[in-house]
C-alpha angles and dihedrals in degrees: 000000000000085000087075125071099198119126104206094204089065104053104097107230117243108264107256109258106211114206095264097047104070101091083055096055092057103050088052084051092053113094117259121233129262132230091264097042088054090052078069107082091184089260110122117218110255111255125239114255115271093199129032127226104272092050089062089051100053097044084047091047086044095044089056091048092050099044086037087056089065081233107114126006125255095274091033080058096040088050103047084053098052105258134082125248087259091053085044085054098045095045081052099051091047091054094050097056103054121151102248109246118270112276117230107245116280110258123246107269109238125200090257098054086046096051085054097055082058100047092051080046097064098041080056091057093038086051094048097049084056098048093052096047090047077055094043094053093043089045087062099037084055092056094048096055087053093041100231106139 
């Protein structure tokens, strides 16, 4: 044992892990961030977009004609354009919800406009009365035919 220069009393003795501590030696063993590290609050940047708008709207277009051609599949179409089927969702679903353009103000009713609401009101009312009374006739003549009055 001379080969050896250790001296047995310096060598400090590993600390005594008990069952439930184990968990707690770990973390202290896991590195601490750093000041950097702290700026990140886990959040990522958003990315600038990769395709406009009209892009979007021209894979998506191309991808409908392809899959409505019966020739590829939905992600054989989405892959030949670039994006995968999630991305093709998610485009859809963009394009779906759209806020509708803004409307020009409503114009101020004037008495002339509204004299005209009422008069197409009451050629509704005189249409319908004659309608009802054509269906009314057939409807008789019908029964007739079958016997079933």
């Amino acid at each position: 044992m001379a080969e050896n220069n250790i001296d047995e009393d310096n060598v400090p003795a590993a600390p005594e892990v008990k069952a439930g501590d184990e968990k707690k030696v770990k973390a202290a063993r896991q590195k601490k961030p750093t000041s950097s590290a702290k700026a990140n609050t886990g959040h990522k940047a958003p990315r600038a977009a990769r395709h406009t708008e009209e892009e979007k709207t021209a894979k998506l277009a191309k991808i409908a004609d392809l899959v409505g051609d019966g020739s590829l599949t939905l992600k054989e179409a989405a892959t030949r354009m670039g994006i995968s089927e999630n991305t093709y969702y998610l485009w859809k679903k963009a394009a779906s919800v759209k806020p509708p353009p803004l409307q020009q103000p409503a114009e101020i009713q004037t008495e002339s406009s509204l004299s005209e609401l009422i008069d197409l009101e009451q050629e509704n009312i005189r249409l319908r009365k004659k309608l009802v009374g054509k269906l009314r006739a057939e409807n008789a003549e019908l029964r007739k035919k079958l016997g079933v009055e």
